[in-house]
N, C-alpha and C positions, 0 to 999 in steps of 0.2 A: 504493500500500500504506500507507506513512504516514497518508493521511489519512483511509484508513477503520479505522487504527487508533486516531485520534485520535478519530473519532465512535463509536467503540465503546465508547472509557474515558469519553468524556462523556456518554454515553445511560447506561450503566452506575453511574454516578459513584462508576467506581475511586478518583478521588482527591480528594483537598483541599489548597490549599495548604499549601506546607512540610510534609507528608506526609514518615513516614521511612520511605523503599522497601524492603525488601532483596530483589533481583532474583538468582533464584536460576540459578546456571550453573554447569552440569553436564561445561559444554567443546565438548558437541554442536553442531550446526550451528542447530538452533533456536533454545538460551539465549543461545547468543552474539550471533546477530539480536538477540534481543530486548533484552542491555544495550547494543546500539547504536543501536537506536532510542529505548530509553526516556533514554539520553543525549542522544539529538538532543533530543527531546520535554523534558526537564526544564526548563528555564526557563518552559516555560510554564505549569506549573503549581510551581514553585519548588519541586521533586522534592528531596527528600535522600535521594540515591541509597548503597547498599554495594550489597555482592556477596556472594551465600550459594552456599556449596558444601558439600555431603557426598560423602565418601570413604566408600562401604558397604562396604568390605573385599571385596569380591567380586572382581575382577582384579588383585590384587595389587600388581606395578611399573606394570600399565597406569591403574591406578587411582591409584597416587602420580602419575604424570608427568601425567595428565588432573588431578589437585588442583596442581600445581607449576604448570600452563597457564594455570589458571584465577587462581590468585595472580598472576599475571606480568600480567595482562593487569587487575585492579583495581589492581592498582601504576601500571602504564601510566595508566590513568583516574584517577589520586590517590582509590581510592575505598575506605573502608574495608571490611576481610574478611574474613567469620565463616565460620571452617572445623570441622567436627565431622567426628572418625573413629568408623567402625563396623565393628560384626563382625556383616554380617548372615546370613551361613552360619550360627555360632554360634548367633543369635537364632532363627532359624529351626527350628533344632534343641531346642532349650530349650521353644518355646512350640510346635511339632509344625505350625507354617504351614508354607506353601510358602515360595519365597525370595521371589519377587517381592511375597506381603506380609509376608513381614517386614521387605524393605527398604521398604513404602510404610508400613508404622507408625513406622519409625527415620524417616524423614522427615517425615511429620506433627507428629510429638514436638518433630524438632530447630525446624521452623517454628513448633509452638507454643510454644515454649519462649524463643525470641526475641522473638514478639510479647507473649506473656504477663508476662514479664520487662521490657517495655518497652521494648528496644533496637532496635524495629522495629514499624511502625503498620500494615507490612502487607507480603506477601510477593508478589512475582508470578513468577510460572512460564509458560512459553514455550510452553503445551500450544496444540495449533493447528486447526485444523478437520477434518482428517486424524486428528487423536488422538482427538477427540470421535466420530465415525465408528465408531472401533474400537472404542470404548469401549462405545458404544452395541449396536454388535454382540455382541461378547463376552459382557454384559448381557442381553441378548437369547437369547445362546445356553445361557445358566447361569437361563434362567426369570424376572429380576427383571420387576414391576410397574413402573407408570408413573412411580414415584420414582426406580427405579433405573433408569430409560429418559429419564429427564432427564438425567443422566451427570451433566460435568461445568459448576457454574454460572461465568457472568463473576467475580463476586464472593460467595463463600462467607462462610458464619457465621463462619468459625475464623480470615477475613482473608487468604485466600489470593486473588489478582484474576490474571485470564486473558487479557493485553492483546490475545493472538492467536488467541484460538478464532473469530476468521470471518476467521482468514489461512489460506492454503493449505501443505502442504508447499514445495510447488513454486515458490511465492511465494517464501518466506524465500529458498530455494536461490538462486533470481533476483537478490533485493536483495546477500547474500551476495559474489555473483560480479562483481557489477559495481560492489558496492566494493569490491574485492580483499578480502575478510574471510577471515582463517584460522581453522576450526574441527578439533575432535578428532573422530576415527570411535571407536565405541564397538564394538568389533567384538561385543558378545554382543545386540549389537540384530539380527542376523543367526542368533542359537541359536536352532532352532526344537524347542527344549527347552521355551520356554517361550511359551505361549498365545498371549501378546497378540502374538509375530512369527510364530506360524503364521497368525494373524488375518490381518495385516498381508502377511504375503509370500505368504502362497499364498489362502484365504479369499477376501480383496475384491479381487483380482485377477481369479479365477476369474470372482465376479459380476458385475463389471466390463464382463471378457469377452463371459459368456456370458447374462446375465440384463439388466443394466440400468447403463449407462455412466456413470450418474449416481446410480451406488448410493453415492457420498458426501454426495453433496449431501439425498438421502431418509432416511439416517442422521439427519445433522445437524438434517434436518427435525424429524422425529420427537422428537430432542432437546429442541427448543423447543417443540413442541406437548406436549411431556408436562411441561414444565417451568411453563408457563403454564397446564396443568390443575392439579397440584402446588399452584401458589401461590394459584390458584383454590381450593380445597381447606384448606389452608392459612389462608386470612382465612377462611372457611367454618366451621370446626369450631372448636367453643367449646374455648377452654383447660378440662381437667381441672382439678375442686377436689381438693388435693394436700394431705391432714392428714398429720402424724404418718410421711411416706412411704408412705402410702397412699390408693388411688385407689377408690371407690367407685361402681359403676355397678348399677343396676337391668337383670336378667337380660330383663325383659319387654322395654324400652324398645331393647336394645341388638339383642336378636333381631328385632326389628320395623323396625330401621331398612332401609334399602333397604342391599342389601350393599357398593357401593362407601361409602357412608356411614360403615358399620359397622367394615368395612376400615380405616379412618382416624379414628375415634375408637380403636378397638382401637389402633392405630399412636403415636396421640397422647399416649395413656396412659403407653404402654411408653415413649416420648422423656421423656415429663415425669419420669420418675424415674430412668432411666437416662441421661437429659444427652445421646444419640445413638441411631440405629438401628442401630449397626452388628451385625451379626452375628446380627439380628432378618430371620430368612425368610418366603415365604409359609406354612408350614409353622407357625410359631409365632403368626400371626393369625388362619392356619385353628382351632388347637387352642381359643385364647380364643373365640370362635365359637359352636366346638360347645358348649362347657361352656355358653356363654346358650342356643341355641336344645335343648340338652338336656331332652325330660321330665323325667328324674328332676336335680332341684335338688341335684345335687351334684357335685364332681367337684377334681380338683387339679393342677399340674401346675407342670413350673419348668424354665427355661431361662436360663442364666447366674446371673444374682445378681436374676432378675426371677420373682416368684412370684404365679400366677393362681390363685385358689378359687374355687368356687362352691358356695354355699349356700343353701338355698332361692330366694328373689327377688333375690338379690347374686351378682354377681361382681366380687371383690376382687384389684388389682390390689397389688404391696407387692414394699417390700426386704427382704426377712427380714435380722437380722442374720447375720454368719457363722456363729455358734454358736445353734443355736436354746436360747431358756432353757428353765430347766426350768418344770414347772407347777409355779404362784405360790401354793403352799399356804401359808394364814396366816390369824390368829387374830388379834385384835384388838379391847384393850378400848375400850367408849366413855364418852366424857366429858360430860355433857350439860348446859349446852350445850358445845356446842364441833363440831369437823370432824377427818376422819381420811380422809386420804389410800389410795388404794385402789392395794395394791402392784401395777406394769408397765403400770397406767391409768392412762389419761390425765383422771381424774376424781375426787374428793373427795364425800363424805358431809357434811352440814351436820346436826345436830341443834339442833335449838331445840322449845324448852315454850310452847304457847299457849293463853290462858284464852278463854274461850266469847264475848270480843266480838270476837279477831280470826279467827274463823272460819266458814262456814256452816253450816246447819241439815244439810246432804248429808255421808255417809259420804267422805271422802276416803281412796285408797286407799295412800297413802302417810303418812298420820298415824294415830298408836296412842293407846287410851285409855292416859293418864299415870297413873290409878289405876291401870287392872286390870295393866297393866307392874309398875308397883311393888309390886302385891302377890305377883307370880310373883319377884319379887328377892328379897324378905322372905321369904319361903316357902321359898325354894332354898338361899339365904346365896350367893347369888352376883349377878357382876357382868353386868351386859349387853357382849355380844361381839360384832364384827362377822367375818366368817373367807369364804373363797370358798365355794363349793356343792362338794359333792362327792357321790359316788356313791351313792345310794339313799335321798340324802335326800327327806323328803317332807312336807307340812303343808297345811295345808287354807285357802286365803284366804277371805276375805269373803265377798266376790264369787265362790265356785265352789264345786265340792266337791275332797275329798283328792284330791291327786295326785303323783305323783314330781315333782318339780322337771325333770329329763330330761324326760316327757312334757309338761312345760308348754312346754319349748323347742320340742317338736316343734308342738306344738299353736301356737305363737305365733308358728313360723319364726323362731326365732331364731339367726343364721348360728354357726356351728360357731366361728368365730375369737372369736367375744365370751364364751364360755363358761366358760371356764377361772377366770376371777376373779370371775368373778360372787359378789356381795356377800349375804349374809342376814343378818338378824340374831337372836339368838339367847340364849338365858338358860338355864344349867343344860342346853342342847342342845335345846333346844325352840325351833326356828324362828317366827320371832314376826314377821319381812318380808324380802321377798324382792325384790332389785331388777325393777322388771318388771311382778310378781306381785302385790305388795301385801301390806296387812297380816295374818295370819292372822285367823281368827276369833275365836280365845280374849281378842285384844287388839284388837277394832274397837272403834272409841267406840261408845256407844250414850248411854240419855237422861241416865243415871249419870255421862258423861264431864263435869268441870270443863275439866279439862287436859290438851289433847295434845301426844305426843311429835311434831313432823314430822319428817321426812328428805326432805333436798332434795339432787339430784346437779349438782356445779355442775363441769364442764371447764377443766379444768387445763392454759395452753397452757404447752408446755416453753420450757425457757429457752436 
């Protein structure tokens, strides 16, 4: 046993030297295995061993004497000992989980909390080839995908390492007994209140029996082949480009991909902003999906604090704030030269005047004749204005005939999230350019122009 746990942590490469361990035990018959061998094992990889225990408040005096067992025995080992109490009944009830996760989030926290903090480089947990089995089953019986059919890995992102997942129950029990080792029984590992021991005691037993003797070992398989498809997958799909907390994807490209493809960009997306997948089902990659392979280019939808739109050829991945703001109505004069920042954009206005040798002979549709402008200021006794588009505005460019601004969006596919601020400009209320659209006709250059107005939009990264 030792020494295929020793090629485990080295194929894996749990450790590095002088690593600070904290070897979490629970008092059970598996944790305490596991700080007995990873004490045998220290010196050779120069292990700075503690001992981490949570108390989840859930058996009361049997849960104090399992935390009092589990101190006595780092004492024993001169090995430092980080003990955190909980009330996971309470938690449970506050956040409407079950107990079993709300005791597995109280435990993820207290672990990240320790290595995050820096008091530990890494945690390892006794979980054994038997738990992966269940795990996988369970998984399996609640519908997860091949990510969550990967279960649990040797060494996780968050620093958690698995010195025993290709040890057996049976194994530890073995080593246990024949070094006289004393462990606690956990009597609610026998409540078949809760899933994972109806799994465990009646479930893989049954198939055991009656289907396939080696329904652990095909578990476990499975584990790994979906784990090695995963990471396959994984170097495969291109990181999302992540602006502003938002994620941009073309509706055609992503409907076209082949669907395990698609599945996994959708997937990728959602990690890149939310930092995990958790609590992200089939259910919520199916809905991203439809909204791309959708005819009609539109659609909306939101799950946790993760929000998908689609809009004509976009679908837009993003964190909305908590409080959505309100629309960015505003007015604003211009300075020329000069720039003007476009309020909850991420973009700025440049105005600059240029004489007839730094420009071409061709209409450009973002510079204005600098006369015919000035004569509509002189004429009005007003200032030139930049202010968002709003409803029923309308003005005729260059380049087209009259039209609402609104149908110019449609006509242009311009997605629904960019609209709101949308920038014009404007003299005495006469739309004179329109981000997008261009300059009106009343103020194109023509052979008369000396001098144009340009407007240039230059992006603004936040700070």
């Amino acid at each position: 046993m030792i020494d295929r746990v020793i090629e485990c942590i080295t194929r894996c490469g749990m450790f590095t030297p002088a690593v600070r361990v904290g070897v979490a035990v629970s008092g059970g018959a598996d944790s305490v295995c596991l700080l007995h061998v990873l004490r045998e094992l220290a010196p050779r990889w120069n292990l700075r061993l503690s001992v981490v225990h949570l108390d989840h408040g859930i058996r009361g005096a049997a849960s104090e004497a399992d935390a009092a067992f589990v101190r006595d025995l780092a004492a024993a080992f001169a090995l430092p000992f980080h003990l955190r109490t909980a009330d996971a009944p309470a938690a449970a009830e506050a956040t409407r989980d079950n107990l079993e996760q709300a005791a597995r989030e109280i435990r993820q926290a207290f672990f990240s909390d320790l290595i995050g903090s820096g008091v530990l480089d890494r945690i390892a947990t006794a979980h054994t080839r038997d738990d992966q089995a269940e795990t996988v089953l369970f998984r399996l019986l609640r519908g997860s995908g091949t990510a969550g059919l990967a279960a649990m890995h040797p060494v996780s992102p968050q620093g958690v390492v698995r010195p025993f997942l290709e040890i057996s129950r049976s194994e530890v029990l073995d080593y246990l007994n024949t070094h006289h080792l004393q462990w606690r029984e956990d009597e609610s590992n026998r409540d078949l209140s809760y899933a994972r021991n109806r799994i465990r005691h009646e479930l893989l037993p049954q198939l055991r029996a009656r289907y396939n003797p080696q329904i652990t070992e095909a578990l476990v398989r499975i584990a790994r082949l979906a784990r090695e498809d995963e990471e396959y997958w994984r170097q495969t799909v291109p990181e999302p480009h992540v602006r502003d907390s938002v994620i941009l994807l073309t509706a055609a490209d992503l409907a076209s991909a082949p669907p395990a493809l698609a599945r996994r960009i959708v997937r990728k997306c959602i990690e890149a902003l939310k930092g995990d997948l958790r609590q992200v089902g089939f259910e919520h990659v199916a809905a991203a999906l439809a909204l791309a392979t959708a005819p009609e280019g539109r659609g909306r939808f939101r799950f946790g604090d993760i929000e998908v739109w689609r809009s004509f050829d976009w679908v837009r991945f993003a964190r909305p704030p908590a409080i959505s703001p309100p629309r960015p109505d505003y007015e604003l004069p211009v300075s020329i030269p000069g720039q003007l920042a476009i309020p909850t954009q991420k973009y700025r206005l440049r105005f600059d005047l240029r004489g007839l040798e730094s420009h071409s002979c061709d209409t450009v549709k973002d510079e204005l004749s600098w006369e015919r402008t000035l004569a509509l200021i002189e004429c009005s006794g007003e200032a030139l204005m930049v202010r968002n588009w709003r409803p029923g505005d309308r003005y005729q460019p260059a380049t087209g005939r009259e039209a609402k601004i609104k149908q110019m969006f449609q006509d242009s596919r311009v997605p629904v999230w960019e609209r709101a601020a949308w920038p014009v400009l404007t003299v005495a209320g006469q739309i004179l350019w329109s981000r997008g659209f261009g300059v009106a006709s009343a103020v194109a250059p023509d052979e008369n122009t000396a001098t144009r107005l340009s407007i240039h939009e230059e992006y603004v990264a936040p700070v």
